[in-house]
C-alpha positions as CSV (number, residue, x, y, z in Angstrom):
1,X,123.5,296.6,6.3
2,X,126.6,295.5,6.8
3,X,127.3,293.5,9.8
4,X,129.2,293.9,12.4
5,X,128.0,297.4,12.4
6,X,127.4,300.0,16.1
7,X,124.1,299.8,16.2
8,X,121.7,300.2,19.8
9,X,119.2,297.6,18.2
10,X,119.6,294.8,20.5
11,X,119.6,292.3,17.8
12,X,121.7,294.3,15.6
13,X,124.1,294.5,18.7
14,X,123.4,290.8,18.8
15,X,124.4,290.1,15.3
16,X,127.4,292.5,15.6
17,X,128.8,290.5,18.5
18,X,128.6,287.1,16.6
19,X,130.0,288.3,13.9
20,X,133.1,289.6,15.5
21,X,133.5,286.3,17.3
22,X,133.6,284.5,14.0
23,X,136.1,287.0,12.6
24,X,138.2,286.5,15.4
25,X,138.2,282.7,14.8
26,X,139.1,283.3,10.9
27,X,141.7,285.3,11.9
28,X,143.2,282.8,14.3
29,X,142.5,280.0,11.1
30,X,144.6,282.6,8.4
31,X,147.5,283.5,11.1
32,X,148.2,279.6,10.9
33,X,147.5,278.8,7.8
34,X,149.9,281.9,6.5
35,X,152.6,281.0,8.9
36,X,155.9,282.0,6.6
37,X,158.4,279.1,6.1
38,X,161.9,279.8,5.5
39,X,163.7,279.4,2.2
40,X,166.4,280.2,-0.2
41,X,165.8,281.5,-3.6
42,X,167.8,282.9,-6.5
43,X,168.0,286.5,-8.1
44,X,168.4,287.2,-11.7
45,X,171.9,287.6,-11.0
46,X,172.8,284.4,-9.4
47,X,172.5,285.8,-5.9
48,X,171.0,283.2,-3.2
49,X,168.9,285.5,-1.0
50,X,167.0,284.1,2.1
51,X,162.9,284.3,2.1
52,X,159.7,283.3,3.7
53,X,156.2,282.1,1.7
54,X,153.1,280.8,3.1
55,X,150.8,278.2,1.1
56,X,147.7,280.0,-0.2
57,X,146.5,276.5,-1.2
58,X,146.0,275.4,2.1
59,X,143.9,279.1,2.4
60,X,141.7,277.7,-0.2
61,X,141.3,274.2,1.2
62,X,140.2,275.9,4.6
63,X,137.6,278.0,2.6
64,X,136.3,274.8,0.4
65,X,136.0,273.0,4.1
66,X,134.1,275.8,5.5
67,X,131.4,275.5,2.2
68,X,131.2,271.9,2.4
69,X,129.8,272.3,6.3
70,X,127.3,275.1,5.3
71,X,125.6,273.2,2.4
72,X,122.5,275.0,2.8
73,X,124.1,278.4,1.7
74,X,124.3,279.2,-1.6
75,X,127.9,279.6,-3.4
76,X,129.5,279.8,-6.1
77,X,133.0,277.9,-4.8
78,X,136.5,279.0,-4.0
79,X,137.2,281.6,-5.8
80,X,141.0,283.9,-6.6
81,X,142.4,287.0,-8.7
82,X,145.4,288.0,-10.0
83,X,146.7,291.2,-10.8
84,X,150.4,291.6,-11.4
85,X,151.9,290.4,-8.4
86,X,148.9,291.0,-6.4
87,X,146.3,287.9,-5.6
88,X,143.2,287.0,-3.8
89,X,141.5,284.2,-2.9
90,X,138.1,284.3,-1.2
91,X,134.3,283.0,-0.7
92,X,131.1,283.8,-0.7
93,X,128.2,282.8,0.5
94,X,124.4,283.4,1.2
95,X,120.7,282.1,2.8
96,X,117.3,283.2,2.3
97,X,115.7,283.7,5.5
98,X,112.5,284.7,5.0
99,X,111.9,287.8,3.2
100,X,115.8,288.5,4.1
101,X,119.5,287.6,3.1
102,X,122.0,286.9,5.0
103,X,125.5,286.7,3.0
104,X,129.1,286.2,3.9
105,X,132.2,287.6,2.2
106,X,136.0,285.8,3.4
107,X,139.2,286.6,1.4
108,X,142.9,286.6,1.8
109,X,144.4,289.0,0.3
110,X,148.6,288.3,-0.5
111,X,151.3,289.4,-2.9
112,X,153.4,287.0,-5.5
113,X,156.8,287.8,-6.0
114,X,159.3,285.6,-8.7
115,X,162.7,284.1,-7.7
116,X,164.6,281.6,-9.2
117,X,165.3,277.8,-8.0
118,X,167.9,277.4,-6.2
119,X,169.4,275.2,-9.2
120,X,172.8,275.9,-10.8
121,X,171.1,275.4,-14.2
122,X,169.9,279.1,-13.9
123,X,173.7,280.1,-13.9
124,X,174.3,278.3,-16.8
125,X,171.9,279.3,-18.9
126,X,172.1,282.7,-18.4
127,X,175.5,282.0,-19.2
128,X,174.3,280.2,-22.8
129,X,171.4,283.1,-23.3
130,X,174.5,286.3,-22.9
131,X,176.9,284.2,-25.1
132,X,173.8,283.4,-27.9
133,X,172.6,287.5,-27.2
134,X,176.3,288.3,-29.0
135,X,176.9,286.5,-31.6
136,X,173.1,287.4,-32.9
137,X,173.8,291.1,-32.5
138,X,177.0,290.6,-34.7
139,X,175.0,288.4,-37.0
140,X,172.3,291.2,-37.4
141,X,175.2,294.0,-38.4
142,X,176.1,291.4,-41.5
143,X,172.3,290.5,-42.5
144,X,171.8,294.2,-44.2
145,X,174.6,293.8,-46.7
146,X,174.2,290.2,-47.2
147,X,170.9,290.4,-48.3
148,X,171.3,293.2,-50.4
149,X,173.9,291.3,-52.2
150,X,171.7,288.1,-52.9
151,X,169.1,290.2,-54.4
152,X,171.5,291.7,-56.6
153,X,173.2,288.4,-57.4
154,X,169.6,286.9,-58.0
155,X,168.4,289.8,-60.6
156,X,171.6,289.7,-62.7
157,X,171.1,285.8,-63.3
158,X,167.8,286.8,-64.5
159,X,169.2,289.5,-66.7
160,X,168.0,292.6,-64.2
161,X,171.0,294.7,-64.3
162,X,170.2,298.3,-62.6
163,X,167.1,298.8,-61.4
164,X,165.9,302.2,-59.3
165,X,163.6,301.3,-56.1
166,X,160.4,301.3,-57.9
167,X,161.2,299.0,-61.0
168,X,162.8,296.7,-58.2
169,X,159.6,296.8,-56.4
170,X,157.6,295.9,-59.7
171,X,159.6,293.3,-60.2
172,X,159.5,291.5,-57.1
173,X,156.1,291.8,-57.2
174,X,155.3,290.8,-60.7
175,X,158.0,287.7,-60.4
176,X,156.8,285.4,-57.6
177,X,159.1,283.0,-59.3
178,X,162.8,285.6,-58.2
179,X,160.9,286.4,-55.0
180,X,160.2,282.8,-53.8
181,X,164.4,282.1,-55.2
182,X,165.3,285.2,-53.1
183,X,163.8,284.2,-49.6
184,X,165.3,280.5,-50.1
185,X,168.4,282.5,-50.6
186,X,168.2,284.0,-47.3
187,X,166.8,281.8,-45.4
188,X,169.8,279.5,-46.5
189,X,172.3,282.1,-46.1
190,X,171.1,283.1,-42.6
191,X,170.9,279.5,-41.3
192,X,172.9,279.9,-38.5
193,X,170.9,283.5,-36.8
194,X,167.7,281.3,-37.5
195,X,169.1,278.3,-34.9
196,X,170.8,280.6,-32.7
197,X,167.4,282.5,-32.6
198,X,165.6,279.4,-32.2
199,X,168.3,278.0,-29.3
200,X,167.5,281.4,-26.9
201,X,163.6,280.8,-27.5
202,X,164.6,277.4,-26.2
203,X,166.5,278.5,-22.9
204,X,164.3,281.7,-22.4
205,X,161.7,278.7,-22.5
206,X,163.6,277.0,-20.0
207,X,164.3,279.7,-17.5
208,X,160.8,280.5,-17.3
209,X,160.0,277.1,-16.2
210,X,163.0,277.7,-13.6
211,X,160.5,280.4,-11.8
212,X,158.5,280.1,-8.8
213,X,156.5,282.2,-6.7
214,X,157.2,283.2,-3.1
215,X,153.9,284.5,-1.6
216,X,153.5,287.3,1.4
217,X,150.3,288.7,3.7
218,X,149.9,289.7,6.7
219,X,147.5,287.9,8.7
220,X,145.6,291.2,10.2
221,X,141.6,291.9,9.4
222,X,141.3,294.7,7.1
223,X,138.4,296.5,5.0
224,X,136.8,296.6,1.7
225,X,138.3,300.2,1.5
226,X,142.2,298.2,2.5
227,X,141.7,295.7,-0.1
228,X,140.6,297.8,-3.4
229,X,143.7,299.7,-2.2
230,X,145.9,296.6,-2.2
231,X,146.7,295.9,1.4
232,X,147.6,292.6,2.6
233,X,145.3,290.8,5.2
234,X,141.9,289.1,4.8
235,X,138.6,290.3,5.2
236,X,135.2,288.7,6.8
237,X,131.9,290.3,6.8
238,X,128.3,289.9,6.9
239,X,125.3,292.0,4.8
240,X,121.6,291.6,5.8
241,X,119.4,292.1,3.4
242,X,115.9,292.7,2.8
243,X,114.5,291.0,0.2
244,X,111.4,292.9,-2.2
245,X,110.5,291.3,-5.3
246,X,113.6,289.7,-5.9
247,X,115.5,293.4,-5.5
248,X,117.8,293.8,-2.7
249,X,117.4,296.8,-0.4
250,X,120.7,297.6,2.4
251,X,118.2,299.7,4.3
252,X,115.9,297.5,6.9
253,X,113.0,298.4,8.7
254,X,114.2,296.4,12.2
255,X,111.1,297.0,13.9
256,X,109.6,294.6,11.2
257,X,112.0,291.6,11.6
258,X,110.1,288.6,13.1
259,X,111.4,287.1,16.1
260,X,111.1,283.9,14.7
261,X,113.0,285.7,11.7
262,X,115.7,287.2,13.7
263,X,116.0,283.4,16.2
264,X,116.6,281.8,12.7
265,X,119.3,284.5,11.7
266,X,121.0,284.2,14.7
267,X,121.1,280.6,14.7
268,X,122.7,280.8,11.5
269,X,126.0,282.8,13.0
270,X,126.0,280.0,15.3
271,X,126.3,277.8,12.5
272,X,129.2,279.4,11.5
273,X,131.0,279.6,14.8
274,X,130.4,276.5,15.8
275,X,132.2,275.3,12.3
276,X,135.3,277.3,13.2
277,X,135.8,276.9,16.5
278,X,135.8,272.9,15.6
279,X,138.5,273.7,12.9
280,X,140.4,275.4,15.7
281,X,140.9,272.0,17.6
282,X,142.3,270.4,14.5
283,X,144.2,273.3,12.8
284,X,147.7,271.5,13.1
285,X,146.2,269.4,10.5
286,X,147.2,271.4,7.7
287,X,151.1,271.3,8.5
């Protein structure tokens, strides 16, 4: 049973309204810790553009704080995906209570998009990588006929004069001797396309390290449903559980809930609120 659920129960109803008041209170924790900052960032083509990011790590050292109060819940730590440009960083977190469980889902769900530094060095090798991209393709339109002519050169100083495709082939396979002569040969010969090959691997290297990530949500609750679909927002919910040999069941007799059961349940959403309305007092602590 997913909680907060409409439910005339009066300790469902109970439930329900603690567990809005704590999603209201996570919400009011993400809207400030996913407050955008401005900055300027570069394009592929040089372009300075203007744009906003928030710091998911401070997300994730909000979530770690909130495990570290409920120690008695089990967990499995903070915990993110990545999918392309889309990410997620969330909790969860659960407690036996009696023959029931009581678990807790939070997530922020955000999108990563790549810009440049703002660094002139991105000019320039862009520059070095178009100027390197021509004089490769040129090279390439001379290594056909240049190798052809090395082999040939190779086969007459072993006394191979005219050979058809297949008595070439035989050879070069039968004489590891000419073959091992032949790729010196070339490798020699091509010398220069191996550096300037080895030179862009270098500055595509480079610009890669040049990248950073600009990261966007929008601080709004949404639903399981709005998250597989890759919406932005975060997401906090509770399940109860009923426990039967160690096999979880969603559906709950409630006329069988203790009160001592449901007092202990309830005291546990206290837990939680009490938790984050503290963080509220000291939230400008994370800027």
């Amino acid at each position: 049973m997913q909680i907060p659920v409409s439910n005339p129960d009066p300790f469902i109803t109970i439930m329900s309204e603690k567990a809005e008041s704590i999603r209201l209170a996570y919400l009011e924790h993400i809207t400030a810790l996913a407050r955008k900052v401005p900055l300027k960032v570069m394009l592929g083509d040089g372009t300075v553009t203007d744009q906003e990011s928030f710091d998911p790590a401070l997300v994730r050292q909000f979530f770690d704080g909130i495990l570290k109060k409920l120690p008695e819940w089990e967990n499995q730590g903070v915990s993110a995906t990545a999918e392309k440009d889309l990410r997620r960083s969330f909790i969860k977190f659960e407690i036996k209570e009696g023959n029931y469980l009581l678990s807790a889902h939070m997530s922020l769900q955000y999108h990563a998009l790549l810009f440049y530094k703002l660094d002139h060095r991105v000019i320039e090798i862009q520059k070095e990588l178009s100027d390197i991209s021509d004089m490769i393709t040129k090279l390439q339109v001379q290594v056909g006929p240049e190798n052809d002519k090395i082999i040939e050169q190779k086969l007459r100083q072993e006394g191979y004069q005219t050979l058809d495709e297949q008595k070439l082939f035989e050879v070069l396979f039968n004489r590891e001797d000419i073959t091992q002569d032949i790729v010196k040969s070339i490798e020699v010969s091509h010398a220069e396309h191996t550096k300037l090959v080895s030179n862009r691997d270098r500055l595509f290297g480079e610009l890669d390290n040049m990248l950073i990530e600009v990261y966007h949500t929008t601080p709004v609750l949404i639903d399981e449903n709005k998250m597989i679909a890759a919406e932005e927002g975060c997401l906090c919910n509770f399940n109860l559980e009923y426990l039967k040999n160690n096999t979880r069941q969603g559906n709950i007799n409630l006329t069988r809930i203790s009160d001592q059961t449901k007092t202990n349940l309830l005291a546990l959403l206290d837990s939680i609120i009490k938790i984050l309305k503290i963080k509220i007092l000291f939230i400008s602590k994370y800027f």
